[in-house]
N, C-alpha and C positions, 0 to 999 in steps of 0.2 A: 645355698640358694641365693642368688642375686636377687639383693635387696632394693623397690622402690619406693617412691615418698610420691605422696600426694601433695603437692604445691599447693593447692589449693581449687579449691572446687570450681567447676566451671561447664558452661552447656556446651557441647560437640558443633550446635546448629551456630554459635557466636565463632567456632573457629572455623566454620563455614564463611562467616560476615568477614573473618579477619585476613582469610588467604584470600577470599574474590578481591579484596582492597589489594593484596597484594600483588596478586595477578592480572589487574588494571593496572597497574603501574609498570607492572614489566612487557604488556603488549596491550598495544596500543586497539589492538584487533577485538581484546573483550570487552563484551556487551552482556547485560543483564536484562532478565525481563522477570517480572513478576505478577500474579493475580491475586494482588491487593494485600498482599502479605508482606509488603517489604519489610516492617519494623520486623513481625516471627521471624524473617528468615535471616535476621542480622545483617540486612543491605543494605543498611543506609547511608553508610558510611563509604559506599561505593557511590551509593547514587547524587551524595552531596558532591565527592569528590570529580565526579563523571556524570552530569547531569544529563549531555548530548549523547552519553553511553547507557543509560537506563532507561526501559520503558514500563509504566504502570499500564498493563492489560484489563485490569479492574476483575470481575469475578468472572471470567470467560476463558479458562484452562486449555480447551480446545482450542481458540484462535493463539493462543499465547506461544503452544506447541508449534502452530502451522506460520507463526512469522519467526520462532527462533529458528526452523527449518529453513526458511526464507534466507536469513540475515548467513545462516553457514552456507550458502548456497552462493551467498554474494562473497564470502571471503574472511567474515565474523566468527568470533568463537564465541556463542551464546551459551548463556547461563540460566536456566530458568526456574524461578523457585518457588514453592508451594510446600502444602503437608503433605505427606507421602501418600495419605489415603486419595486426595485430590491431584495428583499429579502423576499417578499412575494407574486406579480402578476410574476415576473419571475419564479418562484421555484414555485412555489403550489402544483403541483404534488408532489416534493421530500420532502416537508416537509407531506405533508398528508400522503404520503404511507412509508417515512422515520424516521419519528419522530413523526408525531400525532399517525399513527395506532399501532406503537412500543412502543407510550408511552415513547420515547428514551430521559434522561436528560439534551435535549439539549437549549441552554439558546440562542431564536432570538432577539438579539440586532441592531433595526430600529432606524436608524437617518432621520432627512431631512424630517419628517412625516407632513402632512397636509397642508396646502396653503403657510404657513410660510415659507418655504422655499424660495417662494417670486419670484426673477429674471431667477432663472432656467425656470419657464413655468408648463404650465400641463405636458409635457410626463415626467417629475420631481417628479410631486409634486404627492401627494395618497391623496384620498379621502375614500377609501374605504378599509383600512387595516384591520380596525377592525373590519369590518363586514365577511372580509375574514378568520381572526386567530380565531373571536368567532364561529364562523358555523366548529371547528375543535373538536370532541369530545378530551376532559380532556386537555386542550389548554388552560394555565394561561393568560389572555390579562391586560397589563397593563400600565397605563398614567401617569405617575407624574409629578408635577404638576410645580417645581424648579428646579433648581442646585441641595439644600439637598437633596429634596426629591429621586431625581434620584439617589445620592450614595448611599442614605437608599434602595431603592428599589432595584439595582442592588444587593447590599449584599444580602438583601432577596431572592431573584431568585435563588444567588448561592446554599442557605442554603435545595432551597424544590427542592424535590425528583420528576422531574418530567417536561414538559416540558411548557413554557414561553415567551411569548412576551413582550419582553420590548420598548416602541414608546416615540418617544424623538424628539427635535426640531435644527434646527439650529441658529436662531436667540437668542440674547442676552436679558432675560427678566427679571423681578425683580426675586429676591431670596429673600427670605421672611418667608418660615418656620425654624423653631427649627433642626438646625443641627446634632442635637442629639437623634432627636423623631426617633426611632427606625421604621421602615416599617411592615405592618402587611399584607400579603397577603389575599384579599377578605374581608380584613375592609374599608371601608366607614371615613371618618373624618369630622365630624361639623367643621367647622369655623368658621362659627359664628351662633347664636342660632336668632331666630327671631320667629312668631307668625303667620303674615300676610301672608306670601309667601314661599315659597322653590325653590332656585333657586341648580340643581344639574348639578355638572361641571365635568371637569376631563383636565387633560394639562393645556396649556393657558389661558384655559375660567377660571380658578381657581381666579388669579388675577384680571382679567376681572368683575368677580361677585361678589369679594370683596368689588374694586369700586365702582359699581355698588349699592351692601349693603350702603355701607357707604353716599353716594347721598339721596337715597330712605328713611333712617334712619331720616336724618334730615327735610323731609318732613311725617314724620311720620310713614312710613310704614317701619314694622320689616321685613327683609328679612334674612331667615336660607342657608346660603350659606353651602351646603357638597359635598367635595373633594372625586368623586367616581374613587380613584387612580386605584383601582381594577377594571376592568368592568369586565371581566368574572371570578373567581365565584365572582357574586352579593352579597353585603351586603345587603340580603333581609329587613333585621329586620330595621337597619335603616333606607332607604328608606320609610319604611311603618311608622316607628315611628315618623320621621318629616311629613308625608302630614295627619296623623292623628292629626296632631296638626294647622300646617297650611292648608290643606285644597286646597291646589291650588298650580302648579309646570311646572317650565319651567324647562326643559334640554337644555343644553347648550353648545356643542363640535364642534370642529374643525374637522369635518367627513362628509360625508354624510348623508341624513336622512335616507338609508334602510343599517339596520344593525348594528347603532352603538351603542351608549351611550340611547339616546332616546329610540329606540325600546327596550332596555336592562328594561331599566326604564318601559316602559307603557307595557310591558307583565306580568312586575311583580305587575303592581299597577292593569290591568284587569285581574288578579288571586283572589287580595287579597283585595284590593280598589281601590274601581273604582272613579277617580278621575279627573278632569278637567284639559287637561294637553297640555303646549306649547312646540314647538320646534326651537330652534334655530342652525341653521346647515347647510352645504354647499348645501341643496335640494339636489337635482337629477344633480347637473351639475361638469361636470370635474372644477380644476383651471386655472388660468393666470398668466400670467407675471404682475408683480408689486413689488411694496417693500413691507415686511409683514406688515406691519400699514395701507398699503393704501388696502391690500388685502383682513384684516381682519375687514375694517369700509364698504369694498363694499359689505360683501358677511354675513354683520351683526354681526357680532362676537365681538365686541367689548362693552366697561361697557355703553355708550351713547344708543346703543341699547335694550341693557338687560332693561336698566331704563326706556327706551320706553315701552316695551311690558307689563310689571311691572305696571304701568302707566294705561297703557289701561285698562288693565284684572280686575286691580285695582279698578277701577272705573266706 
């Protein structure tokens, strides 16, 4: 099993702050905009560095939407950043009729996404973003899964022509990929290769089902953990390439069960193969107040339960 190390802990939404700095530097064309969240959303360091490149829209999500549509409209690559509950169930309309049906290059930058957000509560936290940004025709959605991974993917967002969801966390969690590996929008990444099982993640559950691998390895059973950074467009071919091999597949995200990662996965496996398939997910219910460790062992999300189900199905 290919073995990773945690460097050290770090929030996904800071490698958010670290690739938009990056990605002001290399074009001159991006622009940020935020509703009054710049410090959550790790922008400030963009907005010191590019002061005539950042705008504070103050608590007004809707008009924030309808000038970053503006600014890609004049030639801009906008960036705009909020919590994900506020940036996508508040606005829905301005981004469907302002940026999805325009097609407008405008780049939605989600912090605070999924239970992890922890002490805030449910009217905080989203369960259902990405059932909201995938159900958007030509709507990039996308999870990373680290620190790295989120500056490689913000780079990439900047680079395509077009419009994109980027969802990101607040808590502090291992980093642990190749800071270097470049982001490939709507590729899929193996992490580790296995025979017996497929377990497919995206965010958090990334590490989660590493662990996970690695437990289940040493009692024999080979588990293919792949980092579905992309969910909308789908890396079909992968997907199908590992359960052709393994034969058996849990999905595994920090979402609800209608509309996320899961249903991404089992529409494309009852197309193409039909395949015996678990889900591990928030069900059908909003979140709670908790600290994210305690929120994500309540509601299963964690490598001790991946190895349960694993376990069962297994045997």
């Amino acid at each position: 099993m290919k073995k990773y190390t945690d460097t050290g802990k770090k929030d996904t939404r800071s490698g958010f702050g670290a690739g938009l700095l990056k990605a002001g530097q290399a074009d001159e064309r991006v622009v940020a905009l935020t509703a009054d969240l710049k410090g959550s959303l790790k922008m400030d360091a963009f907005a010191d560095a590019y002061p005539d490149r950042f705008i504070q829209c103050g608590i007004a999500e809707a008009n924030m939407i309808g000038a970053a549509a503006g600014l890609a409209i004049a030639g801009k690559i906008p960036f705009v950043g909020s919590f994900a509950e506020f940036v996508t169930g508040r606005v829905y309309d301005q981004i469907r009729q302002e940026v999805a049906y325009g097609c407008t290059n405008v780049k939605i930058a989600s912090s605070h996404a999924g239970i992890t957000l922890g002490e805030d509560g449910a009217t905080h936290q989203t369960m259902e973003d990405i059932a909201l940004m995938r159900a958007l025709p030509g709507m990039v959605v996308v999870n990373p899964c680290d620190y790295n991974q989120t500056v490689q993917a913000t780079l990439a967002a900047a680079r395509y022509d077009g419009p994109v969801y980027l969802r990101f966390g607040r808590p502090s969690v291992p980093n642990f990929t190749d800071p270097d590996q470049p982001f490939e929008i709507g590729k899929a990444y193996v992490m580790n290769e296995g025979k017996d099982f497929t377990v497919f993640c995206c965010g958090h559950l990334v590490w989660e089902a590493l662990q996970a691998a690695q437990t289940l390895e040493e009692e024999g059973i080979g588990v293919e953990v792949v980092n579905v950074a992309t969910i909308k467009p789908l890396d079909e071919e992968t997907v199908v390439a590992s359960v052709k091999k393994t034969g058996r597949a849990i999905v595994a995200e920090e979402h609800n069960m209608a509309g996320g990662l899961g249903e991404a996965i089992a529409g494309v496996l009852a197309r193409r193969l039909p395949t015996p398939l678990t889900f591990l997910n928030g069900e059908d219910r909003f979140g709670q107040t908790g600290t994210p460790a305690a929120l994500m062992e309540l509601y299963g999300l964690d490598a001790a339960n991946i190895v349960r189900k694993v376990r069962e199905i297994v045997k």
